[in-house]
Backbone as CSV, one residue per row, in Angstrom:
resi,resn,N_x,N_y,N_z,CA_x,CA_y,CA_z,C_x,C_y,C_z
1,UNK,21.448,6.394,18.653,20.639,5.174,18.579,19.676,5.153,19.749
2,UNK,18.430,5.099,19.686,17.032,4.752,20.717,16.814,3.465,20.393
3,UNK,17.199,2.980,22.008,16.779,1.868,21.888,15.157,1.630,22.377
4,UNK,14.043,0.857,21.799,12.963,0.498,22.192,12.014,-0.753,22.686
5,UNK,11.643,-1.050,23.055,10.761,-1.934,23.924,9.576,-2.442,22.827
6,UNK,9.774,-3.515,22.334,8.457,-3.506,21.075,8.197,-5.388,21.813
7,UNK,7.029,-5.152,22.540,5.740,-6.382,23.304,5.262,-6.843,21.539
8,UNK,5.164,-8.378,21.305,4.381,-8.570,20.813,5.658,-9.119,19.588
9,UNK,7.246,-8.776,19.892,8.034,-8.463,18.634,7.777,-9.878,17.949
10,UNK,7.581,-11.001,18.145,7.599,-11.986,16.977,6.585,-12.176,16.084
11,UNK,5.331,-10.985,16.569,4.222,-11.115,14.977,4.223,-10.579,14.226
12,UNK,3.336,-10.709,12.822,3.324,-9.767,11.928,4.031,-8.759,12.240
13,UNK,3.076,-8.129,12.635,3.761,-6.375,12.884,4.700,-5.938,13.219
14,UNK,5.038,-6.706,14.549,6.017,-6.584,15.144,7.351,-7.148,14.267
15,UNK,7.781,-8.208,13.553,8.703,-8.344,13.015,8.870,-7.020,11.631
16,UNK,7.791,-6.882,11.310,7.507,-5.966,10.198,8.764,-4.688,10.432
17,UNK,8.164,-3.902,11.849,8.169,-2.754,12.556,10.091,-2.798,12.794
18,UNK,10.083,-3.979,13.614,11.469,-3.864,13.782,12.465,-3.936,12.700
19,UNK,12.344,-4.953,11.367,13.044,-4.438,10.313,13.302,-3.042,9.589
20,UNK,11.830,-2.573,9.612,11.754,-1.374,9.190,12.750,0.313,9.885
21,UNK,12.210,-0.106,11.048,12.234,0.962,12.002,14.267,0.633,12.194
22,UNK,14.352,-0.782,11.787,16.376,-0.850,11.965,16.769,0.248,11.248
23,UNK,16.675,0.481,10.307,17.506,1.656,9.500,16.644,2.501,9.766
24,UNK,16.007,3.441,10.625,16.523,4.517,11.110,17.125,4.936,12.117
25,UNK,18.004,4.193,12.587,18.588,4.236,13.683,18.013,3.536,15.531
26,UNK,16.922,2.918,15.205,16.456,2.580,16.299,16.677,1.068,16.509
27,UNK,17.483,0.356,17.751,17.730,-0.711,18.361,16.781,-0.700,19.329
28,UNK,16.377,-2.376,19.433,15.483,-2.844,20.011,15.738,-4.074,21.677
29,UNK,14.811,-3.809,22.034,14.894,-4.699,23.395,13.154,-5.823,23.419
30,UNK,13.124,-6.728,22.889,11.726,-7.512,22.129,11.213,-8.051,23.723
31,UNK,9.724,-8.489,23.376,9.879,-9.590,24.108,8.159,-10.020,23.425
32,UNK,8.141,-11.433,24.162,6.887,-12.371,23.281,7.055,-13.276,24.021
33,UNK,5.570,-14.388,23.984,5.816,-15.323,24.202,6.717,-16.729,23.786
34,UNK,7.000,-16.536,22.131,7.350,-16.979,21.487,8.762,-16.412,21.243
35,UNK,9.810,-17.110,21.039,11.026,-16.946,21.186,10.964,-15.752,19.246
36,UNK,12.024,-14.677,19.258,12.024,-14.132,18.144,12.650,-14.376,17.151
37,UNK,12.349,-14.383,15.716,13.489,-15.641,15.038,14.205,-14.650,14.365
38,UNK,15.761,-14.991,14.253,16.420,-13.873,13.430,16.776,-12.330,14.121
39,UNK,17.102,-12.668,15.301,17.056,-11.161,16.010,18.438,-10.349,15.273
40,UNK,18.495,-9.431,15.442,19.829,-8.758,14.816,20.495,-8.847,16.169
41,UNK,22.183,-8.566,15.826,23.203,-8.727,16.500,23.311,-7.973,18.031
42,UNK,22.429,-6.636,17.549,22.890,-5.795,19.067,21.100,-5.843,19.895
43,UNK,20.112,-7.122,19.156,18.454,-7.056,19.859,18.811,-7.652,20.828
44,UNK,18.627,-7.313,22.089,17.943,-8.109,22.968,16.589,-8.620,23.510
45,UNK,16.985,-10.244,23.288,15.121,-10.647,23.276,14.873,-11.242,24.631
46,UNK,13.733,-11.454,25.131,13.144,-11.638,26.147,12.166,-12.624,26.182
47,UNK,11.777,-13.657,26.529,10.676,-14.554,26.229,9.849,-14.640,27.310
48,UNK,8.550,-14.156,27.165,7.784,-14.257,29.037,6.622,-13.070,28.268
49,UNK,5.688,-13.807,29.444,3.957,-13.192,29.174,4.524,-12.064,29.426
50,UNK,3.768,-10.922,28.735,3.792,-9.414,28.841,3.252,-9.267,30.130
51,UNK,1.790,-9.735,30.473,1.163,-9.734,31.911,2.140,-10.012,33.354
52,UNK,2.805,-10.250,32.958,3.860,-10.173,33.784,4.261,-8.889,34.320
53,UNK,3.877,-8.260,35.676,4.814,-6.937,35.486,6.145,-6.674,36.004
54,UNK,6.523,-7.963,36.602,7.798,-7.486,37.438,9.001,-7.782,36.237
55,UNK,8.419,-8.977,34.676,9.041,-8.939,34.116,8.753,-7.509,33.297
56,UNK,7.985,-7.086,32.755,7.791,-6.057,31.772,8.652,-4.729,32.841
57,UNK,8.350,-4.644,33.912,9.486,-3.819,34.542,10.916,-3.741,33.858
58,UNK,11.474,-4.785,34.407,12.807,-5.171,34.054,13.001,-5.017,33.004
59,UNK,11.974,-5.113,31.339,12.238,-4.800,30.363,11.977,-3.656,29.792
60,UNK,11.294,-2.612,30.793,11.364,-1.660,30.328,12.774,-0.282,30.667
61,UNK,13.567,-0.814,31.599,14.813,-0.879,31.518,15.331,0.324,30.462
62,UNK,15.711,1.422,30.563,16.349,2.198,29.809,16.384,1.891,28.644
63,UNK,14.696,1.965,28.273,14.472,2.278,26.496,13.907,3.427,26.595
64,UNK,13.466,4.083,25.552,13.396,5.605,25.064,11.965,5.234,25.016
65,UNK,11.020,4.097,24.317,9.726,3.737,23.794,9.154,2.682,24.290
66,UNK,8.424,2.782,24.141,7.242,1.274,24.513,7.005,1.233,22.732
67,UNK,6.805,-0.056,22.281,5.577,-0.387,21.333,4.590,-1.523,21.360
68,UNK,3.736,-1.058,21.830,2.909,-2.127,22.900,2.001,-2.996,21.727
69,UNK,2.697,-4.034,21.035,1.653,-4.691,20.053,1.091,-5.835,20.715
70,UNK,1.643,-6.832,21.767,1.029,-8.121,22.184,-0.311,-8.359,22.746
71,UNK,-0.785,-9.239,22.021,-2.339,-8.827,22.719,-2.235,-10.716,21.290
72,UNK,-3.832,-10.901,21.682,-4.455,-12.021,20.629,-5.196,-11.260,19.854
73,UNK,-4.741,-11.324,18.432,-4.977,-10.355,17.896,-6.406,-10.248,17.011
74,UNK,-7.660,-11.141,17.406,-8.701,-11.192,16.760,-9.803,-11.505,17.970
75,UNK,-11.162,-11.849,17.482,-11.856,-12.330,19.318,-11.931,-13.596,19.403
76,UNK,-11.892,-13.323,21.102,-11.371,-14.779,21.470,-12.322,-15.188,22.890
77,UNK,-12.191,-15.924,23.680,-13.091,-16.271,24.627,-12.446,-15.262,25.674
78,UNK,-13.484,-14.440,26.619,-13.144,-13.464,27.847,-11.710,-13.619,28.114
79,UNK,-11.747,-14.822,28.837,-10.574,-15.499,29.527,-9.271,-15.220,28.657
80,UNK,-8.905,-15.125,27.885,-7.978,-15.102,26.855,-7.346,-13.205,26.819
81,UNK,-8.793,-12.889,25.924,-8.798,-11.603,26.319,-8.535,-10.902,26.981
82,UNK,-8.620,-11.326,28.358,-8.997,-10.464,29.894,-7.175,-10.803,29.935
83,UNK,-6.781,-12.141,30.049,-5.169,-12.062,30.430,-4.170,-11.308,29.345
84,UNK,-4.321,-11.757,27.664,-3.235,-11.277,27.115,-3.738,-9.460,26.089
85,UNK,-5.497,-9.615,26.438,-5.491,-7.926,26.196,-5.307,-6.722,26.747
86,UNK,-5.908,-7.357,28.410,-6.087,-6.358,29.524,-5.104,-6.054,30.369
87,UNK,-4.773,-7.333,30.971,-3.885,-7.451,32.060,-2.252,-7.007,30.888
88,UNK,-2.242,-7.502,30.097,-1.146,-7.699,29.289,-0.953,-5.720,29.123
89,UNK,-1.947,-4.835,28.544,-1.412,-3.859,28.340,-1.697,-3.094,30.139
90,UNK,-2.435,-3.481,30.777,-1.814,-2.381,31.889,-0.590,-2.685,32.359
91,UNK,-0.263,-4.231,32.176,1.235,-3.777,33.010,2.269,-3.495,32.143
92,UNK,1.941,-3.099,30.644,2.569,-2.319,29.625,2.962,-1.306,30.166
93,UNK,1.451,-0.462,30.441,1.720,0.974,31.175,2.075,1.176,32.363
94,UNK,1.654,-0.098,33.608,2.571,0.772,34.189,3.630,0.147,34.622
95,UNK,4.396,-0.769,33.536,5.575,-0.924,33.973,6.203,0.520,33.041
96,UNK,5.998,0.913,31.716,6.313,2.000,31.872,6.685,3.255,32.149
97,UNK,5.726,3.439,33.235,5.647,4.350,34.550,6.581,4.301,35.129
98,UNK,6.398,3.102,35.923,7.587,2.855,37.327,8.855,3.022,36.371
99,UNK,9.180,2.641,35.446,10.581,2.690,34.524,11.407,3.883,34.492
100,UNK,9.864,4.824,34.410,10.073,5.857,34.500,10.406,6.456,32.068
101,UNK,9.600,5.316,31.360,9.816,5.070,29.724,8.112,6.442,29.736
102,UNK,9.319,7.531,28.647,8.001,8.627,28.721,7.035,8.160,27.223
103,UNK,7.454,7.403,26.765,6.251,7.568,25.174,6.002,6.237,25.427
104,UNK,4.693,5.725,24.962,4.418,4.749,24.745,3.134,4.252,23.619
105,UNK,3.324,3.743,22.183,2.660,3.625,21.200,1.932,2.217,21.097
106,UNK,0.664,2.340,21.399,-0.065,1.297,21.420,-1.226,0.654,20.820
107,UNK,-0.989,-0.656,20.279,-1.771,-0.914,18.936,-3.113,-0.737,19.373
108,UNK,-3.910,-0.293,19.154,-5.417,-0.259,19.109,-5.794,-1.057,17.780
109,UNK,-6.882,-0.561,17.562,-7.662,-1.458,16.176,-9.149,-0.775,16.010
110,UNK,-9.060,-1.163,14.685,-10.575,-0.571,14.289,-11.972,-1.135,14.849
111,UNK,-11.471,-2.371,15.332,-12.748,-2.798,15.779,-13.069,-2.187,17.078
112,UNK,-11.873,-0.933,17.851,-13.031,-0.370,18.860,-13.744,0.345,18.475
113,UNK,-14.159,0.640,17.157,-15.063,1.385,16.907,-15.838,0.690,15.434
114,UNK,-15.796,-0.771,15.729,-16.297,-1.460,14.587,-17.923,-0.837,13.710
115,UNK,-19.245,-0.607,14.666,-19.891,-0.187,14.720,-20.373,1.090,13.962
116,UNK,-19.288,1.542,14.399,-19.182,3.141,13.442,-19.811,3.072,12.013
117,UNK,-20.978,3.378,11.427,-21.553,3.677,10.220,-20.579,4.786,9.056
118,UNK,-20.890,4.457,7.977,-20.090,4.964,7.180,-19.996,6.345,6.640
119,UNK,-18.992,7.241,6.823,-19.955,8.714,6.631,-18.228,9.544,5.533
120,UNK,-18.758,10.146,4.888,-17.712,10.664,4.218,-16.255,11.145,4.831
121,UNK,-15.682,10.913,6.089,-14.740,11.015,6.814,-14.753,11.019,7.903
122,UNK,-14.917,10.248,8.828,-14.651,9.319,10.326,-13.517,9.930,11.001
123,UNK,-13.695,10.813,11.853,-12.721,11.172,12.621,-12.635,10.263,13.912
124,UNK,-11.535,10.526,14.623,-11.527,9.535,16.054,-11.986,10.111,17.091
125,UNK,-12.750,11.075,17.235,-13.079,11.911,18.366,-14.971,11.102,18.682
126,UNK,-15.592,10.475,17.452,-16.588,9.947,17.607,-16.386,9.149,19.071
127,UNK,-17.715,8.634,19.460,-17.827,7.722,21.003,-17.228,6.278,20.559
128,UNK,-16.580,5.393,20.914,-15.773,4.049,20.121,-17.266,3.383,20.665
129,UNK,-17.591,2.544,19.317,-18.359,1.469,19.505,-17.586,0.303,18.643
130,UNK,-17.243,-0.508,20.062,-16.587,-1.738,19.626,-17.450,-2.485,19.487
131,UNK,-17.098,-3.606,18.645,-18.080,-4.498,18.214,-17.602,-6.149,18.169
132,UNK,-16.624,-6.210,19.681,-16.520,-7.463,19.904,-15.756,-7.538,21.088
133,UNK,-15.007,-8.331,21.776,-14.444,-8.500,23.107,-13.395,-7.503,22.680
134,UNK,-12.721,-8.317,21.620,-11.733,-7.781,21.280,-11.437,-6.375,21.201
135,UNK,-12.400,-5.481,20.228,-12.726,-4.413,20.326,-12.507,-3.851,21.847
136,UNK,-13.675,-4.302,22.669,-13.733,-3.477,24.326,-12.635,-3.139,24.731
137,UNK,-11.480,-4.615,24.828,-10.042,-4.219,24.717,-9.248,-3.159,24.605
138,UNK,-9.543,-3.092,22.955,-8.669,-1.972,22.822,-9.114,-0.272,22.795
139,UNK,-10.193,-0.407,23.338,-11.182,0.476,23.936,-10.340,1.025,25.372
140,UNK,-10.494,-0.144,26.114,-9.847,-0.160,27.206,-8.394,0.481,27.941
141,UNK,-7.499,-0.124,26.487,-6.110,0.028,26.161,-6.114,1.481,26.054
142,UNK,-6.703,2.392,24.791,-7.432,4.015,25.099,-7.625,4.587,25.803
143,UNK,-8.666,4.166,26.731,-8.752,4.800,27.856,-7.440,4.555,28.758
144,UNK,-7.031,3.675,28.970,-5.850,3.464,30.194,-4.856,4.640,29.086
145,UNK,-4.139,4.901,28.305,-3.796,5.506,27.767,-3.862,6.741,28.211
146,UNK,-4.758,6.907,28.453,-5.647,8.969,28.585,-5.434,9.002,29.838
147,UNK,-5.409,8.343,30.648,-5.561,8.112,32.165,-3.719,8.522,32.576
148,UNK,-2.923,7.674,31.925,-1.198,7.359,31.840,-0.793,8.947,31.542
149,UNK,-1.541,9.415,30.522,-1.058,10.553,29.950,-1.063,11.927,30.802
150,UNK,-3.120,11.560,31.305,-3.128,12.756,31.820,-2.278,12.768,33.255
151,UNK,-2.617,11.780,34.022,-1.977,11.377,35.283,-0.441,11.731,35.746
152,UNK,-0.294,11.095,34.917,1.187,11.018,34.519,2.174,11.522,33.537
153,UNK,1.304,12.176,32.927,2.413,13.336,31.877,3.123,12.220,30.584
154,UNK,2.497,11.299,30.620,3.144,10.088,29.967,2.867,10.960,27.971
155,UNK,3.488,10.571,26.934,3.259,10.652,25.896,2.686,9.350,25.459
156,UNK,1.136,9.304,25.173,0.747,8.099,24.228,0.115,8.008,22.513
157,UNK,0.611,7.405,22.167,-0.243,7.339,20.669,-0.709,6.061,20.780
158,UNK,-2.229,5.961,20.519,-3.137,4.608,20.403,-3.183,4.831,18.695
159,UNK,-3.068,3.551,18.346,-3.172,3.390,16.528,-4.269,2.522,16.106
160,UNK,-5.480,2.953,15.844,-6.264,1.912,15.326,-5.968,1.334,14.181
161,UNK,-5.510,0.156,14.264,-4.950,-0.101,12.628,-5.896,-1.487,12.223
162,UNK,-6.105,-1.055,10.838,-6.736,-1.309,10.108,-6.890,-3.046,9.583
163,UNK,-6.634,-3.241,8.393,-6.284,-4.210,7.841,-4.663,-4.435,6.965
164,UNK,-4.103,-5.121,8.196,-2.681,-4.851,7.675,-2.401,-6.024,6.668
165,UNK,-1.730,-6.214,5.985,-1.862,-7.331,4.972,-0.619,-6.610,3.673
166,UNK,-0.105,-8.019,3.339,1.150,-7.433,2.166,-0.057,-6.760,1.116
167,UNK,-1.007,-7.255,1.087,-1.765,-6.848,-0.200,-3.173,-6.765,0.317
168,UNK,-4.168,-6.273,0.135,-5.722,-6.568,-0.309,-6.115,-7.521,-0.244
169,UNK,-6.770,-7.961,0.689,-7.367,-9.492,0.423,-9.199,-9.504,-0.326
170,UNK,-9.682,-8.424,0.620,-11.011,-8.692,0.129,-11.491,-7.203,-0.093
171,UNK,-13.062,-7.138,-0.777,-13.149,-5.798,-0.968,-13.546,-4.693,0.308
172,UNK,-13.843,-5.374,1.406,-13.661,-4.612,2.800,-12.583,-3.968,3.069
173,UNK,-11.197,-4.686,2.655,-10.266,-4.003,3.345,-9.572,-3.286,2.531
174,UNK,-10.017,-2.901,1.459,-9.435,-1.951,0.220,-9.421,-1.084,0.831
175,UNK,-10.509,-0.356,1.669,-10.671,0.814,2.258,-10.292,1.033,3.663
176,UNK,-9.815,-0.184,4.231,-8.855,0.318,5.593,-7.415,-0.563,5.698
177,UNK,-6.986,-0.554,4.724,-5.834,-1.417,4.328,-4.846,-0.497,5.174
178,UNK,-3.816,-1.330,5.617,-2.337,-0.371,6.019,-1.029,-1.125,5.351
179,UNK,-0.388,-1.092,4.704,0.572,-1.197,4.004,1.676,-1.578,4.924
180,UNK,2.387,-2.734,4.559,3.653,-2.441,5.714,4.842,-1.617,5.418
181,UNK,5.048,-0.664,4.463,5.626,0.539,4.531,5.098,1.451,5.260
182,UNK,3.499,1.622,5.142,3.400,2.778,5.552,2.581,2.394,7.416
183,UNK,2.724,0.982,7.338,3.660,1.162,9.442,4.298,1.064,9.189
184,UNK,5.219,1.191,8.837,6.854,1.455,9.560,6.838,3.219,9.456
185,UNK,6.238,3.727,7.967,6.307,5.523,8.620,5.156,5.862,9.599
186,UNK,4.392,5.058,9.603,3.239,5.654,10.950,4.193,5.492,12.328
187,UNK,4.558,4.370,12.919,5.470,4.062,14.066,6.261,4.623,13.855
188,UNK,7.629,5.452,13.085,8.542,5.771,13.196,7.712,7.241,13.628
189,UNK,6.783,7.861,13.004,6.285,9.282,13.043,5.873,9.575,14.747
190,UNK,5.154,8.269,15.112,4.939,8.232,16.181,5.805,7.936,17.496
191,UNK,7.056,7.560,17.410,8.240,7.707,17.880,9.337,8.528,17.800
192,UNK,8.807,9.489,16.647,9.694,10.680,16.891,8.953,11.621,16.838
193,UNK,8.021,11.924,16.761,7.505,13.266,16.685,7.432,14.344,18.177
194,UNK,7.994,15.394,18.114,7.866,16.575,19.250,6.423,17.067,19.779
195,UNK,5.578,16.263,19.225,4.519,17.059,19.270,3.307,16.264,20.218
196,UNK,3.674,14.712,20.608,2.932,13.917,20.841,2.541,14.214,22.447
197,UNK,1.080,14.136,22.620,0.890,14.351,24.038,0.490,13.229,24.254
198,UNK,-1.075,12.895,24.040,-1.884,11.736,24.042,-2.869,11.948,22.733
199,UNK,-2.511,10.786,21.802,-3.547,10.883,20.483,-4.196,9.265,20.067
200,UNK,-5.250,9.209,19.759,-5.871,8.218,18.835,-5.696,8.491,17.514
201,UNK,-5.526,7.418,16.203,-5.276,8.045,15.472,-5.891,6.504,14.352
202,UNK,-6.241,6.990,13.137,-6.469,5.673,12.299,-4.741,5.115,11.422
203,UNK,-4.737,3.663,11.772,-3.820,3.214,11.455,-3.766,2.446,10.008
204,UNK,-4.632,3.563,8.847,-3.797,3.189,7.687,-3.910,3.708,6.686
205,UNK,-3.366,3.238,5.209,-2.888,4.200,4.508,-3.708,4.733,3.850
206,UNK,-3.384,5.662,2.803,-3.684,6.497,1.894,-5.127,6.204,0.766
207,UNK,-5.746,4.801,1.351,-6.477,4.578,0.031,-7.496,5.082,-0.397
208,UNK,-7.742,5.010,-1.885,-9.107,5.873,-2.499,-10.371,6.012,-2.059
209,UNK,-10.718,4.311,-1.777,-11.858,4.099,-1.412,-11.816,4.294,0.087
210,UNK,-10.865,4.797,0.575,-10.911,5.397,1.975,-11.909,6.311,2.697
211,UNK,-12.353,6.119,3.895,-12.718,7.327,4.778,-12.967,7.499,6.199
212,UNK,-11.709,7.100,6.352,-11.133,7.124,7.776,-9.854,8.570,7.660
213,UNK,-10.453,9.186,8.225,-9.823,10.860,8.709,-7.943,10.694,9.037
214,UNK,-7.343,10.663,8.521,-5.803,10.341,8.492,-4.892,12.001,9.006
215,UNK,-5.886,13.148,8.573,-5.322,14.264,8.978,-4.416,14.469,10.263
216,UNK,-4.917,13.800,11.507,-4.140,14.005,12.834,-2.958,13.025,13.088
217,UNK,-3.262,12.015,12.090,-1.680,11.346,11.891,-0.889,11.968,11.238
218,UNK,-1.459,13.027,10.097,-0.787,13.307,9.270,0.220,14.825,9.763
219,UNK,-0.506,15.431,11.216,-0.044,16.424,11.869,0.809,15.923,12.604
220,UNK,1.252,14.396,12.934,2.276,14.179,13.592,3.315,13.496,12.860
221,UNK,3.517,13.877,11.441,4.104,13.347,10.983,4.180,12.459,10.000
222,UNK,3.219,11.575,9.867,2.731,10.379,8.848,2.645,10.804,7.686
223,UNK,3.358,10.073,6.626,3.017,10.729,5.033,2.851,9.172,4.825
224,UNK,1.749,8.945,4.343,1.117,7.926,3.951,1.314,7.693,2.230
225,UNK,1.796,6.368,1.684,2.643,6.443,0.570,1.815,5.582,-0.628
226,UNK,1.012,4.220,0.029,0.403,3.223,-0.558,-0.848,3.343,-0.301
227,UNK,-1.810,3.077,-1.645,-3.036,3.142,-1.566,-3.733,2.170,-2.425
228,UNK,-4.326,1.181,-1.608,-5.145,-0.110,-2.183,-5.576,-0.100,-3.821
229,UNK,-5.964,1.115,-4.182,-6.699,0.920,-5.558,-5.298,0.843,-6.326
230,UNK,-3.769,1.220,-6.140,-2.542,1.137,-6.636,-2.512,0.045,-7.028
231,UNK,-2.754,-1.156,-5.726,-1.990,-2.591,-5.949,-3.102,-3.457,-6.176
232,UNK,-4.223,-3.616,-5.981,-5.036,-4.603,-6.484,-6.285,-3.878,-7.001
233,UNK,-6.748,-4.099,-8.477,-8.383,-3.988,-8.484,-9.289,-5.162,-8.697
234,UNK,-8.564,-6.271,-8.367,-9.126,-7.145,-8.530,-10.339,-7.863,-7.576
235,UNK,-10.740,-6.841,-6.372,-11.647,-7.114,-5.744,-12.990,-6.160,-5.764
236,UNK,-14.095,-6.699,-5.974,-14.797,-5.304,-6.553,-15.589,-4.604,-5.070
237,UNK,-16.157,-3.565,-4.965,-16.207,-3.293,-4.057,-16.976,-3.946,-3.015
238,UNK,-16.300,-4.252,-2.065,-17.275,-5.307,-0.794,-18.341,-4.226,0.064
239,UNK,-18.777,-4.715,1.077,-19.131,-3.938,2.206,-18.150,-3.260,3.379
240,UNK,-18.287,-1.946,3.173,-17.382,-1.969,4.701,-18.011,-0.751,5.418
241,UNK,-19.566,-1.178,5.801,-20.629,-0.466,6.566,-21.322,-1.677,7.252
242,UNK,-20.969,-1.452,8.846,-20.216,-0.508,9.084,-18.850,-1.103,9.145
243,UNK,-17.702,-0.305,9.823,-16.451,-0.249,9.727,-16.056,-1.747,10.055
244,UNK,-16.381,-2.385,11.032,-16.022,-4.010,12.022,-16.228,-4.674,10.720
245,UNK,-17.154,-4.465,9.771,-17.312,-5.471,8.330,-18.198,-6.769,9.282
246,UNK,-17.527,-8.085,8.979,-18.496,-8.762,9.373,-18.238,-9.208,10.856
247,UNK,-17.307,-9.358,11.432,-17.490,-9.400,13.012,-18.301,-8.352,13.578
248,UNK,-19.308,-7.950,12.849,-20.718,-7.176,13.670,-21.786,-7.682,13.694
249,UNK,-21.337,-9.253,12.405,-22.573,-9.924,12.398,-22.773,-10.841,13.735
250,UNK,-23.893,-10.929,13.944,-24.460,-11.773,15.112,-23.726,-13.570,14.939
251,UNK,-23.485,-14.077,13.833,-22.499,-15.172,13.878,-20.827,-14.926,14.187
252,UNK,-20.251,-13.314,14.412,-18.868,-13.341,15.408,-19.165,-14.001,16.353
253,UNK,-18.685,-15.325,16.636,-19.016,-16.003,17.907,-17.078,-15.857,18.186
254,UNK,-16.216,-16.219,18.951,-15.226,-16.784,19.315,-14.453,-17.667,18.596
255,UNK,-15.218,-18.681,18.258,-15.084,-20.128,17.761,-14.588,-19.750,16.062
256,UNK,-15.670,-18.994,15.616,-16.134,-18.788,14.301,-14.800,-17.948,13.828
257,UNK,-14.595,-17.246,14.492,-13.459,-16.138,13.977,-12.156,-16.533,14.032
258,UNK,-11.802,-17.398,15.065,-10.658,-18.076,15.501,-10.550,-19.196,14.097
259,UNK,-11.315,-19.741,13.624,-11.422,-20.728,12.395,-11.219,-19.853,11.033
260,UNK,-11.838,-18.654,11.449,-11.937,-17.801,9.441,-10.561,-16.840,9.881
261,UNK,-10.007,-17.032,11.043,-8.409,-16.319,11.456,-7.515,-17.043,10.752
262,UNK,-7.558,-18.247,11.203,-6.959,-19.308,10.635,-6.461,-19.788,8.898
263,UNK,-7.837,-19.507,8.703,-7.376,-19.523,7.368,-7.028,-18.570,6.310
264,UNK,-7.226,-17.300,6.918,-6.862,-16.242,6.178,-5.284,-16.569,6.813
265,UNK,-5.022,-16.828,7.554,-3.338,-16.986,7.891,-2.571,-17.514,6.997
266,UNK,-3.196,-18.436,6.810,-2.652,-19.169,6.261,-2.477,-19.588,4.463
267,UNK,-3.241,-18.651,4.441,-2.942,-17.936,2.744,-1.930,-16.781,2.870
């Protein structure tokens, strides 16, 4: 049993990840701001800002992994950003460090490279053009990554992930949809694989109308299972040039996104 360190465990993903990732043998050590609901019998949870490092120290405590998801997960005003994107993942890494925790898998997102124009297969080696605070972020998170790795011999996987969602919502995200099966085999691939040094990688699945380059996930492991045109055709094809969709438009204000966040939530 590996036990792991998953920042961020009471959201989406994070509750997603930890059900998933239970049956294969991996026990967890959470933490969030928000207390975690439903922990299993042998989780230990933690409640306290990630930015914290003397706590993220202490919780990084003889786990095998980091899974660094906590962050605000859309754009938001600097201030926000700067504490729970920036500050929040360096003292990810280096409470990692001092822990002496050698892998550490950390959510990135497509919007650091929102910008990116549409071309018959998008690899991650392009220059990241983020296309919002948020984005710079996890730009940021990347680079500190490469820095951990090379520096420090650290193992990182950054995951730009996509549009995670039980289903398809609109015709943008047909084509960068991630399935929550297929995170739980991207994170599990990326927590066990022998092969991991430091990688960027696109975080999602298999779909038709896809063309985001999946090959170097797929060398560490990832067999990608679900593919958008499977489960819904009921959206006909939207825009998704470039990649950010519409937080590239000049109305992504803060305000604006935090309101159209909202209500996609809440469907």
């Amino acid at each position: 049993m590996s036990r792991i360190l998953v920042t961020g465990a009471a959201g989406r993903i994070g509750r997603t990840l930890r059900h998933g990732l239970a049956g294969a043998g991996f026990t967890f050590r959470s933490i969030d701001l928000t207390a975690v609901e439903d922990p299993f019998p042998d989780e230990e949870c933690v409640t306290g800002d990630v930015s914290d490092l003397a706590l993220m120290t202490e919780a990084c405590r003889d786990v095998a992994a980091v899974v660094h998801l906590a962050a605000i997960p859309t754009e938001a005003p600097w201030e926000q950003i700067r504490q729970h994107n920036i500050e929040a993942t360096y003292a990810a890494f280096e409470a990692a460090r001092i822990a002496g925790v050698p892998r550490v898998v950390f959510a990135s997102s497509i919007h650091a490279s929102g910008f990116s124009r549409r071309v018959e297969r998008l690899g991650v080696e392009e220059v990241p053009k983020p296309d919002t605070l948020y984005g710079v972020s996890k730009v940021f998170g990347e680079s500190l990554g490469r820095m951990y790795a090379d520096r420090h011999g650290m193992q990182v996987a950054c995951v730009r992930i996509g549009a995670f969602q039980d289903r398809p919502q609109d015709g943008h995200s047909r084509s960068i949809w991630l399935s929550p099966g297929d995170a739980v085999r991207l994170f599990h691939a990326l927590l066990t694989s022998p092969d991991l040094g430091y990688a960027v990688l696109w975080g999602v699945s298999a779909n038709g109308t896809g063309w985001l380059d999946l090959e170097p996930a797929r060398r560490l492991g990832y067999p990608p299972h679900d593919d958008a045109e499977q489960v819904t055709q009921a959206w006909a094809d939207g825009p998704d040039d470039p990649l950010g969709g519409w937080l590239t438009g000049r109305d992504a204000d803060p305000e604006v996104v935090a309101e159209r966040w909202a209500r996609r939530r809440a469907h």
